[in-house]
GULO-680762 format. One record per residue (C-alpha): x, y, z. Coordinates in pm, whole numbers, padded with zeros to 5 digits, always signed. Each point is the difference from the previous one (the first is absolute). Layout:
N
XYZ/...
REM end
This chain:
801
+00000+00000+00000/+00327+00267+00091/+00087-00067-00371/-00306+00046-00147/-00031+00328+00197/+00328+00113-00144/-00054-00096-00348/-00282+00269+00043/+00236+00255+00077/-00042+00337-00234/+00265+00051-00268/+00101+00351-00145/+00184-00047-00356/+00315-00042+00105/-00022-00291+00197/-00275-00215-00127/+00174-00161-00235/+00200-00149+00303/-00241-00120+00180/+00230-00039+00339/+00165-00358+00076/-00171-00009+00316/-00322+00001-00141/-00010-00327-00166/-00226+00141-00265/+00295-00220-00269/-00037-00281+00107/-00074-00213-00293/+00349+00070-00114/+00182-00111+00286/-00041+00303+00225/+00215+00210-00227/-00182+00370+00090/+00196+00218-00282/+00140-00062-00334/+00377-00010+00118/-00009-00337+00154/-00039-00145-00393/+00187+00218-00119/+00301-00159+00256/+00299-00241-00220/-00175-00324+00074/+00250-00181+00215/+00232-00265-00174/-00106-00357+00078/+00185-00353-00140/-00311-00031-00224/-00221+00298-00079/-00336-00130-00111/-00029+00128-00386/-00236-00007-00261/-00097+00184-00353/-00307+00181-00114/-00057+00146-00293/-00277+00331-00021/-00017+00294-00233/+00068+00399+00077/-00201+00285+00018/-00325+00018-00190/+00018+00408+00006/+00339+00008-00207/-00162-00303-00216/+00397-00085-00081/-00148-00396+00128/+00333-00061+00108/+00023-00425+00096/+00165+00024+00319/+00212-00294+00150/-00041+00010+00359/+00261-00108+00320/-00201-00079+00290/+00261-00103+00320/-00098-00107+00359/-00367+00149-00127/+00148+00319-00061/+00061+00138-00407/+00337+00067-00077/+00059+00015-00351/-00213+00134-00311/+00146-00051-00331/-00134-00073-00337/-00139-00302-00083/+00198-00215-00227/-00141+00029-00372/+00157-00148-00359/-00152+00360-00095/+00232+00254+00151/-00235+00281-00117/-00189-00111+00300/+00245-00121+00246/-00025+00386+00210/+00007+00149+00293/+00000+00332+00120/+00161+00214+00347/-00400-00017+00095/-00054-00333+00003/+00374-00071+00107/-00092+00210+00335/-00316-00193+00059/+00279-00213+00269/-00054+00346+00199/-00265+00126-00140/-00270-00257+00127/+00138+00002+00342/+00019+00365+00019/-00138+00263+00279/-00259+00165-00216/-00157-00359+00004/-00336-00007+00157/-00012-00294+00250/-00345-00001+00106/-00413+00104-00043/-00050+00333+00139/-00304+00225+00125/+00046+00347+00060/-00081+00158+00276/+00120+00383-00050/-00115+00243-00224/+00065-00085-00379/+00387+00127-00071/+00085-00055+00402/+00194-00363-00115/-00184-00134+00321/-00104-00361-00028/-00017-00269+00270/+00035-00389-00153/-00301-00244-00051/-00046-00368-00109/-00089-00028-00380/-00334-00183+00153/-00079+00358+00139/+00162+00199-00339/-00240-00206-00247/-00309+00043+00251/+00032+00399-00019/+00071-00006-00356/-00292-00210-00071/-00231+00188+00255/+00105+00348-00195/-00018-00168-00376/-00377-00114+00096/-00097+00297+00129/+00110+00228-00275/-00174-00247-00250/-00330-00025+00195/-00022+00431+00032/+00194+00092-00310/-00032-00282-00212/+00292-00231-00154/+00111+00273-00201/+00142+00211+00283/+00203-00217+00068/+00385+00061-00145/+00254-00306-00012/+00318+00075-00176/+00325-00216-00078/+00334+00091-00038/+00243-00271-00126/+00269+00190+00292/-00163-00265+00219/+00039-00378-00075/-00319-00030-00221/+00097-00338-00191/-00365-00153-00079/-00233+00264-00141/-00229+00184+00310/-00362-00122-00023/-00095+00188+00304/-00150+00293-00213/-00182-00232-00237/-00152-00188+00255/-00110+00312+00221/-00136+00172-00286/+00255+00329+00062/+00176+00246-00186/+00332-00141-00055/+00202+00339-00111/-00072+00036-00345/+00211+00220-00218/+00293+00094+00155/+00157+00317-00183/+00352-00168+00021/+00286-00047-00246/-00287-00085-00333/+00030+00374-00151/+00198-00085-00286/-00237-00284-00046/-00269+00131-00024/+00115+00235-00308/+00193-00281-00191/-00280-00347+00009/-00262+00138-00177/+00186+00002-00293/+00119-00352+00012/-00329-00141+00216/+00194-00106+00265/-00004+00131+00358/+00306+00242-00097/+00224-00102+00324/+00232-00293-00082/+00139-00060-00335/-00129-00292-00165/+00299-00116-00124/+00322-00080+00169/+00269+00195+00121/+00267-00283-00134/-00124+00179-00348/+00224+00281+00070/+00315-00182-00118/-00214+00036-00343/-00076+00374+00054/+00201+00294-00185/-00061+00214+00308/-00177-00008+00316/-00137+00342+00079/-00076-00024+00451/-00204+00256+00086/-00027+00073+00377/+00109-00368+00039/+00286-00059+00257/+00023-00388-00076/+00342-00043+00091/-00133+00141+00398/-00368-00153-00047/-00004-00247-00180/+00296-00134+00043/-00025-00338-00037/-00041+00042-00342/+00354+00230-00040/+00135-00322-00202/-00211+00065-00298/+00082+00362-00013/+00370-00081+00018/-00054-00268-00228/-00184+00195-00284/+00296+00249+00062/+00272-00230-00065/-00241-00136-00324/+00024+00370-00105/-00316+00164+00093/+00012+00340+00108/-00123+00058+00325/-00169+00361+00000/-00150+00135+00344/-00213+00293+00058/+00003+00120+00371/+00006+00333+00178/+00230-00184+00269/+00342-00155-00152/-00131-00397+00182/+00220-00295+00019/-00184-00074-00330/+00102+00284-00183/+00389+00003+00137/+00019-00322-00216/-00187+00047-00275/+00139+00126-00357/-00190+00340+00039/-00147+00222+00300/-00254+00220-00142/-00054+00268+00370/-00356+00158-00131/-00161+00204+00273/-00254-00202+00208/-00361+00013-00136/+00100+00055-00332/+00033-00370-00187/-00297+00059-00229/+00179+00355-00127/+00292-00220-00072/-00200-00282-00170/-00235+00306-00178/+00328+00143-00168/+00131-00374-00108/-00352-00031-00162/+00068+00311-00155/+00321-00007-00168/-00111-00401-00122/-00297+00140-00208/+00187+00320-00103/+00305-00238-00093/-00204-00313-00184/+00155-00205+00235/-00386-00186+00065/-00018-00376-00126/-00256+00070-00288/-00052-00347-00087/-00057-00116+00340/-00235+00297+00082/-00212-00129-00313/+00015-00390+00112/-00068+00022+00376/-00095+00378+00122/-00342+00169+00006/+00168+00305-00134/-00146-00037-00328/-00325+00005+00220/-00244+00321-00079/-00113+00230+00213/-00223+00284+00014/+00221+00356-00110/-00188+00187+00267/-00092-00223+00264/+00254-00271+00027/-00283-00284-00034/+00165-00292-00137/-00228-00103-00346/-00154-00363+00049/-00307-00198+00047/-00098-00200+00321/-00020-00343+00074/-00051-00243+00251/+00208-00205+00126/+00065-00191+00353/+00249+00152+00333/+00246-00317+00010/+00099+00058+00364/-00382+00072+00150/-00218-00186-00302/-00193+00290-00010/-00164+00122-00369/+00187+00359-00113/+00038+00196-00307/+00280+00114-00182/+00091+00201-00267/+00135-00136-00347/+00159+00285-00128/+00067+00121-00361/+00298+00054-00240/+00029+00164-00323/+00057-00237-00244/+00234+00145-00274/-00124-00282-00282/-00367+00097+00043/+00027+00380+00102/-00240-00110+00281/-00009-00016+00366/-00033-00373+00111/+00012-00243+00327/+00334-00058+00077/-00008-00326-00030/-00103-00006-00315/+00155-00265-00223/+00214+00134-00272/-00020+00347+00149/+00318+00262-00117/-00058+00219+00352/+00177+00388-00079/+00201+00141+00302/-00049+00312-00074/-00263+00258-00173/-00327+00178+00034/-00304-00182-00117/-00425+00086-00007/-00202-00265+00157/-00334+00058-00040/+00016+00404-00039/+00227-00025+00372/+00397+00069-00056/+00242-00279+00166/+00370-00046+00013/+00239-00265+00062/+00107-00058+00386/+00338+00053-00143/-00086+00296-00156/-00153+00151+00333/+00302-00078+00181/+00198+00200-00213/-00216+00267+00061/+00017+00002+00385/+00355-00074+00025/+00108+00295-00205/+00078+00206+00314/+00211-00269+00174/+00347+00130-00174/+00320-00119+00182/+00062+00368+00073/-00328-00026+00227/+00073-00355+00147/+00355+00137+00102/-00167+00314+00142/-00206-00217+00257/+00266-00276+00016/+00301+00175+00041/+00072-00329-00194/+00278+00142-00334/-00252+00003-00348/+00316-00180-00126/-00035-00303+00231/-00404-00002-00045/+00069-00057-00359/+00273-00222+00049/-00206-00240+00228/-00230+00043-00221/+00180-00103-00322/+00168-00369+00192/-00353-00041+00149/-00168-00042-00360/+00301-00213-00174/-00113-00227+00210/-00088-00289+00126/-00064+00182+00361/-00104-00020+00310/-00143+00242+00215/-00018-00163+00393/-00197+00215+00236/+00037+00023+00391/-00237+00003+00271/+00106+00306+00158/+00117+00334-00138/-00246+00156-00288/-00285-00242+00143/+00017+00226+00303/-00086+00317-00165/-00362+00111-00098/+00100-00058-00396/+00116-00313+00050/-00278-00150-00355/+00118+00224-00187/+00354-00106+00053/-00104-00396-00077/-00219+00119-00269/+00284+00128-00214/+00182-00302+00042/-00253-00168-00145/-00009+00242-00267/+00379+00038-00096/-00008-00420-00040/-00319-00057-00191/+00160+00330-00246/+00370-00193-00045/-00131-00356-00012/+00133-00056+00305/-00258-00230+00216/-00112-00366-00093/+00342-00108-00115/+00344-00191+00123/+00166+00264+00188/-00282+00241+00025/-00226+00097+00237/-00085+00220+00324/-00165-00021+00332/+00185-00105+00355/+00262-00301-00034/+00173-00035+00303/-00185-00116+00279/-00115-00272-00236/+00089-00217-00279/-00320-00100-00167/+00134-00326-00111/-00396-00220+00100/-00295+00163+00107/-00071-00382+00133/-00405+00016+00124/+00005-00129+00367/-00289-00174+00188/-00170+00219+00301/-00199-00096+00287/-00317-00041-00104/-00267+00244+00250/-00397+00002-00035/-00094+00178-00317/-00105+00341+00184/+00290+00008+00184/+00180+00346-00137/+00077+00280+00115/-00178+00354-00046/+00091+00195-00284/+00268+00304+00124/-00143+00240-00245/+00250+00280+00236/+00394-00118+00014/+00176+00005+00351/+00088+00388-00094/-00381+00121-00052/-00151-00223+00283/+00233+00217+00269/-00203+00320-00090/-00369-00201+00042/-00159-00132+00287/-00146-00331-00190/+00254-00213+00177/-00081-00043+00397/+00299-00305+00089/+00283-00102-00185/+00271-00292+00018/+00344+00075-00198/+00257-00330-00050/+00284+00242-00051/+00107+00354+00057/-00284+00153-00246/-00088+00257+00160/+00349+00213-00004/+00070-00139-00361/-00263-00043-00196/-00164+00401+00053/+00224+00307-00001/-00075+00336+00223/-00003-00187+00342/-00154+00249+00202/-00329-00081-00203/+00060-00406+00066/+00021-00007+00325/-00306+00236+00027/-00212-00283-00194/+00192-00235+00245/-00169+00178+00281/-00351-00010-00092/-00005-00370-00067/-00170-00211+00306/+00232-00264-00067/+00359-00059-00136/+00219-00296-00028/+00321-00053-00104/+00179-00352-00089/+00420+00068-00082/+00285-00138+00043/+00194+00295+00149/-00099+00298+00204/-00065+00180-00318/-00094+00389+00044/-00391-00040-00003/+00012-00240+00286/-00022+00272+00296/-00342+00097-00183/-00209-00300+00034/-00202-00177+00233/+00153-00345-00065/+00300-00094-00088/+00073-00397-00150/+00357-00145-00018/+00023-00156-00376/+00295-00259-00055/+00223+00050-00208/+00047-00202-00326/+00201-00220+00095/-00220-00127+00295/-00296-00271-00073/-00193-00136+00250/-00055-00274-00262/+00271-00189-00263/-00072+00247-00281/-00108+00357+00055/-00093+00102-00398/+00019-00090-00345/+00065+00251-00300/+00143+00015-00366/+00267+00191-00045/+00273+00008-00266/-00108-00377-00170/-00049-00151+00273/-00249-00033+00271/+00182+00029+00323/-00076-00117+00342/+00034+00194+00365/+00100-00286+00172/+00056+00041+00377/+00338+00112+00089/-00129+00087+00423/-00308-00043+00167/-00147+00335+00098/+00210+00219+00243/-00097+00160+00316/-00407-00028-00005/-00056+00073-00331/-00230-00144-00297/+00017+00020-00352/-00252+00241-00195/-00225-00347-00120/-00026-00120+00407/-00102+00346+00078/-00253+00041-00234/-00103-00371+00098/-00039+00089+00346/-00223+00333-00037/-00238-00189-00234/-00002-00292+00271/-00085+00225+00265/-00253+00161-00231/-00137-00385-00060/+00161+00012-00356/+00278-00222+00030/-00189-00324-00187/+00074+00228-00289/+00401-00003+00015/+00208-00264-00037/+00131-00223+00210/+00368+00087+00002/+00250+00118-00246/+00043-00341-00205/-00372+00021-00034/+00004+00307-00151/+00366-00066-00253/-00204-00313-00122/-00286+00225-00051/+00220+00276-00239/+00201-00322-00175/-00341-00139-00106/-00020+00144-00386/-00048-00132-00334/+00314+00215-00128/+00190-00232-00214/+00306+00213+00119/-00057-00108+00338/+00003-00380-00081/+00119-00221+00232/+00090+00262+00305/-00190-00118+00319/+00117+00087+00361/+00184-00318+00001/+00223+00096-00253/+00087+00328+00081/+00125-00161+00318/+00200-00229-00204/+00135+00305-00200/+00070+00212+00310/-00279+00222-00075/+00063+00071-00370/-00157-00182-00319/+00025+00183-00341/-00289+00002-00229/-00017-00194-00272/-00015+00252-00313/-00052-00026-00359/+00285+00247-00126/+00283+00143+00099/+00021+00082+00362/+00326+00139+00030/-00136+00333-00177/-00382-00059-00004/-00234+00056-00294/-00035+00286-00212/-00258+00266+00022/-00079+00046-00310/-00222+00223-00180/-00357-00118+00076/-00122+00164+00285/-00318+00032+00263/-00113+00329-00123/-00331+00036-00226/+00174+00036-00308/+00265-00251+00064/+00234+00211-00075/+00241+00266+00201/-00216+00282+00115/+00176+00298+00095/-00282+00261+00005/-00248-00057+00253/-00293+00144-00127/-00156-00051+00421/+00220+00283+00083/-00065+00304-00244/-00238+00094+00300/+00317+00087+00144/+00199+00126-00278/+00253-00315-00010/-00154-00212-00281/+00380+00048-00132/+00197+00113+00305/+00052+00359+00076/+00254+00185+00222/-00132+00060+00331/+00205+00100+00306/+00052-00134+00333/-00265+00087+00275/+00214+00171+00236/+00384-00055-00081/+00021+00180-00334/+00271+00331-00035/-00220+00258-00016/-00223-00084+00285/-00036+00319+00268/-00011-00259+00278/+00359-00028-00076/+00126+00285+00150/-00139-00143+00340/+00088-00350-00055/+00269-00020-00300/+00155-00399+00006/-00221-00210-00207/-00038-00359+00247/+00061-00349-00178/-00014-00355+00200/+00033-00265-00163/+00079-00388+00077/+00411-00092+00115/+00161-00301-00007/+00010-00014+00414/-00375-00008+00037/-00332-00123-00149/-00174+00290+00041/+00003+00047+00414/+00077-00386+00040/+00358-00064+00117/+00005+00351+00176/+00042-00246+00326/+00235-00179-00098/+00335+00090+00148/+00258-00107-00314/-00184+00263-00188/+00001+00251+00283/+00369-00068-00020/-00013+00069-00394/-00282+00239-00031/-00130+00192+00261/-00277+00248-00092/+00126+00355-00113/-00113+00238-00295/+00248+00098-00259/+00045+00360-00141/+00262+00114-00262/+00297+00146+00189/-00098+00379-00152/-00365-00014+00113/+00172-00078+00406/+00240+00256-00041/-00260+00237-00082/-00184-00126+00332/+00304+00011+00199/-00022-00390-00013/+00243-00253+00022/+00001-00362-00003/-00114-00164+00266/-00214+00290+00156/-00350-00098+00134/-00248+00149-00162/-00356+00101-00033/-00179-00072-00331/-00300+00206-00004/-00295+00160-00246/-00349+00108+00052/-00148-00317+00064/+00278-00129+00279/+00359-00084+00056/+00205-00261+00109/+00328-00047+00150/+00406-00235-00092/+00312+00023-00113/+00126+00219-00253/+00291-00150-00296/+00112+00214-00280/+00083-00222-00349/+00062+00147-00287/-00234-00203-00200/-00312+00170+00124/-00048+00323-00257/-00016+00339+00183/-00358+00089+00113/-00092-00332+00115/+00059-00261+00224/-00053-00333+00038/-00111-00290+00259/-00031-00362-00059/-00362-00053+00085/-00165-00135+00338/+00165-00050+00350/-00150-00044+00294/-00049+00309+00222/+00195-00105+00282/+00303+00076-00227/-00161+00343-00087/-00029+00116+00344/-00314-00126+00028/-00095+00199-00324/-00150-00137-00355/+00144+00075-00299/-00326+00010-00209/-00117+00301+00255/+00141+00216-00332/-00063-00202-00291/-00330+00121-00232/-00290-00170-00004/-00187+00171-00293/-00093-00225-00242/-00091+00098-00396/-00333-00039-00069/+00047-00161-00347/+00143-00296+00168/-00332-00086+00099/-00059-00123-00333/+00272-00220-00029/+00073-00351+00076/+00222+00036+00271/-00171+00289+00142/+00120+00352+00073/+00413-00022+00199/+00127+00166+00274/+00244+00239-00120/+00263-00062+00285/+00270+00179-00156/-00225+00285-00123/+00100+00170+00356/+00162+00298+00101/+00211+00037+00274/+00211+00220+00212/+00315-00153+00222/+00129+00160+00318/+00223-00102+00298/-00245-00180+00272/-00067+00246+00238/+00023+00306-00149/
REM end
């Protein structure tokens, strides 16, 4: 009973994570009461108890490295690649070699929490997970019975262990996040013209070898990605020319063949000017324009209407009945205007032509037109990129074959960020450069595309979904339609700039849970707090199943779960069985594995549980081509006309059927805000962290401790110098590290890598500056509208002045 009392004891922020040895409140792991006792050199014995497990790394990076695991006297002592024939996938990273820390690390949360100050305090006392599931269960019921299912908000993160796919949402009928305004800008501009989602490339990034140049744009693979640094270097050595656009000079760009240092904001002025000089310069493939563009397409002179005739046709995702539009061509042996398709057709790429008493032009044609202000003069102008180079890029960019390989961070934090992926849509369909070997664009390293293998799921009752988010995570904090919401992961302080605003939505809700790993920075604002295991701890013998780089990999157990946690599958298991749900789950992790290797997908043949085991967690797919560079795109494609469709006729609502220059929100030159708050902000991703993950872990700390990074004129100017704490500050907040001055941050910036946790920011957020207002034309695109992150001005000075 003394125990019990003292595991009650209050904990403020700094303490709870220790928990007191005294207390007994750990244990299930041997009455270790902090981290450091694992983190001890196991003592030598005559003969240490070994054994090898073989898992896969972090589903946020999506590098899927196969991870060969040392496991000694129960403790993990070695991560290393696992052994492959294919040495394109035989990786490992400083991450995933840290995990040996990492996993035993202070930030680790040890055990279910309740709070019992006021949200922000940090003051929990410890409770059973019998008690933790009966709260969360007693709140969940009572928001659905007086709000209905649908204020309800469950959202998952992949920063916690999240191996099977959550069903928790589904089965409670919730809002399960939605949208999420994160890292799909680019996307968003580039798919529609190639009827794909517009994020990864659909080809391979072993194509590059193939490629006359590689143009990066805000892509700092070689920091990032970096598991896939061997196919840069590789196309390098094969000759390709490695060209990188970036306002910082990256990793990336300090081995690539070219840096091109634009001003941040301004990739579609750069890409504008490139389109530019190809059409003044007759440097367009004409013959492949004809074959597989819609640019002999006609539209309306005046109104931009494309010229074509409906008809039905069936949605092959939802099986729903829709109509599209056939649209027509002039047809140069006829002198009429006919389908497209039309057999025998002679289409004309340019020219004016009467259609029934209405005047139409070519898309081509209409291009022309609206590009005829873009000059290289102007695109240098807002740049401050040499007309010389624009044309230059420009000129080794159309000889082709090329690549252009988009990031996840940079121009897809900025409110222009379509337009940007729009014109590299537009420069490839012009130069023939998508659909064949050694073509192509979209993101290519956090994946390799080599199967999109069709898995087996658990199978729930046919209602079970969850409720539409028609609001992403960064609308629903300004609306009172949620009343409780559970987070697997730090969401809250990552997934929604301008923090002042989140945690005021965080304060209205009657309920909040969080499930993490580590004592991320939202923790100290919820009601509950769950300790997730990490990925390499299964309760069971296998902890997920995915496909991932040909082969369908297995997490097998490397340690059972530390401390008192639970993986993200046991803790949705137990709030559905305390909510009388849990019939609806399965059994245990093998139940589930068998469940996602059930499929008819010939590619999949043969690979059961059982002989994934026998593989150590690794069977490749059996393919029908080539799988050491995947299949060819080619030029047939998911969009109405089957054909590359650069103008998006949806968007001359907003003036960006063919993309148009439009500046940054807030960061752009001539913005008056500037002379309060001149340094334009960028975050972006670093190889020491997954976004805020790995902030606890002490290797990195060693390596990478927070800090901001200014060119050394912009601290001089300040009266800065490196290592100086500072205050980072603008209307909507400020937060508080470490100042270091590099060279390859351009003046009137600065840079962080993005997300720590705030007990490394003096208790302060980062995102307390960052923008949060979001262009209303994304709302009519597939990914939705992004937050422009790095759309931010800021102002530095020395903390405490």
């Amino acid at each position: 009973m003394e125990g019990s009392k003292r595991m009650r004891a209050v904990l403020d922020r700094r303490s709870f994570l220790r928990l007191g040895a005294a207390s007994g409140a750990l244990a299930a792991v041997g009455g270790m009461a902090t981290t450091q006792g694992w983190l001890t050199p196991a003592q030598a014995t005559a003969a240490p108890e070994e054994r090898t497990a073989f898992t896969y790394h972090n589903e946020h990076c999506l590098c899927n490295c196969m991870l060969q695991c040392t496991v000694r006297d129960g403790r993990l002592v070695m991560v290393q690649p696992r052994p492959n024939s294919d040495k394109r996938f035989q990786n490992v990273c400083l991450k995933g070699i840290s995990e040996i820390e990492h996993i035993y690390g202070e930030a680790r949360i040890q055990s279910p929490m309740r709070r019992v100050g006021e949200r922000g305090s940090g003051q929990f006392e410890v409770i059973s997970w019998d008690e933790a599931f009966k709260i969360i269960a007693e709140k969940f019921q009572a928001t659905i019975d007086k709000y209905g299912s649908q204020a309800l908000w469950i959202q998952y993160s992949t920063e916690a262990s999240q191996r099977f796919s959550p069903l928790l949402a589904s089965i409670l009928g919730a809002q399960a996040g939605g949208l999420n305004g994160y890292d799909m800008g680019q996307g968003n501009g580039q798919g529609q013209a190639f009827g794909w989602s517009g994020m990864f490339a659909l080809n391979t990034i072993w194509e590059w070898k193939q490629a006359n140049v590689v143009l990066m744009t805000n892509c700092n693979m070689l920091e990032t990605g970096m598991m896939w640094s061997r196919a840069f270097l590789d196309a390098q050595a094969a000759g390709t020319k490695i060209i990188v656009l970036d306002p910082r000079f990256t990793a990336t760009a300090s081995k690539a063949d070219q840096w091109v240092g634009l001003r941040a904001g301004t990739d579609p002025a750069f890409f504008l000017g490139m389109v530019k000089y190809l059409l003044d310069n007759d440097l367009c493939d004409r013959e492949h324009m004809l074959a597989h563009t819609s640019f002999p397409f006609l539209v309306n002179a005046n109104t931009g209407e494309v010229l074509g005739e409906m008809h039905d046709t069936v949605d092959k995702e939802t099986g729903e009945p829709k109509q599209v539009k056939a649209p027509y061509v002039w047809d140069s042996a006829t002198g009429a205007a006919v389908l497209h398709d039309t057999p025998g057709a002679q289409p004309a790429l340019e020219g004016t032509f009467t259609v029934d008493g209405v005047q139409y032009i070519t898309e081509y044609d209409l291009l022309k037109q609206q590009m005829a202000d873009y000059t290289l003069d102007w695109a240098e102008g807002v740049t401050g990129v040499p007309a010389d180079t624009i044309a230059q890029v420009a000129r080794e960019y159309a000889k082709g074959p090329s690549i252009i390989c988009n990031g996840v961070g940079g121009i897809d934090k900025f409110s222009n960020n379509d337009i940007a992926g729009h014109c590299y849509a537009l420069i490839a369909s012009l130069t023939g450069n998508y659909g064949k070997r050694g073509t192509g664009c979209g993101i290519y390293h956090y994946h390799t595309v080599l199967s999109g293998a069709k898995l087996g799921a658990w199978k729930l009752p046919e209602n079970s979904k969850p409720t539409p988010s028609k609001k992403g995570f960064y609308d629903i904090v300004n609306t009172d339609d949620v009343h409780a919401a559970m987070f697997f992961g730090d969401i809250p302080t990552q997934k929604a700039a301008n923090w002042a605003n989140t945690q005021r939505w965080l304060d209205s809700l009657d309920f909040v849970c969080v499930a993490d790993i580590y004592h991320s920075s939202v923790v100290d604002y919820v009601d509950l707090v769950l300790p997730v295991c990490s990925k390499f701890e299964c309760a069971d013998s296998v902890g997920g199943v995915k496909n991932a780089n040909g082969y369908i990999l297995e997490n097998q157990k490397v340690l059972d779960p530390l401390f008192d946690s639970k993986s993200d599958f046991y803790i949705e298991k137990g709030i559905a069985e305390a909510m009388g749900l849990g019939d609806l789950y399965p059994e245990n992790g093998e139940e589930y594995a068998r469940a996602i290797l059930t499929t008819d997908d010939p590619s999949c043949e043969g690979i059961t549980l059982e002989a994934l085991n026998r593989e150590n967690g690794a069977c490749k797919l059996v393919l029908d081509w080539d799988d050491t560079v995947g299949e060819e795109v080619g030029m047939t494609y998911a969009t109405p006309s089957t054909k590359q469709e650069p103008y998006y006729e949806n968007m001359l609502a907003w003036g960006q059927a063919f993309p148009q220059w439009e500046r940054p929100n807030e960061a752009y030159p001539e913005n008056p805000l500037r002379e309060k708050y001149p340094l334009q902000f960028s975050q972006a991703r670093s190889r020491f962290r997954v976004h805020s993950a790995y902030s606890g872990a002490k290797w990195i700390q060693q390596l990478f401790e927070p800090h901001i990074e200014l060119n050394p004129s912009d601290a001089a100017a300040r009266g800065l110098v490196d290592g100086d704490e500072v205050e980072v500050y603008n209307d909507r907040g400020s937060f508080r590290t470490k100042l270091r001055l590099n060279n390859a941050v351009q003046p009137e910036s600065a840079f962080m890598a993005e997300s720590t946790y705030r007990q490394y920011l003096e208790g302060t957020l980062m995102q307390s500056v960052s923008n949060d207002t979001m262009n209303p034309r994304g709302y009519d695109m597939m990914f939705g509208p992004m937050i422009p992150y790095n759309d931010t001005l800021i102002e530095i000075k020395k903390a405490g002045e």
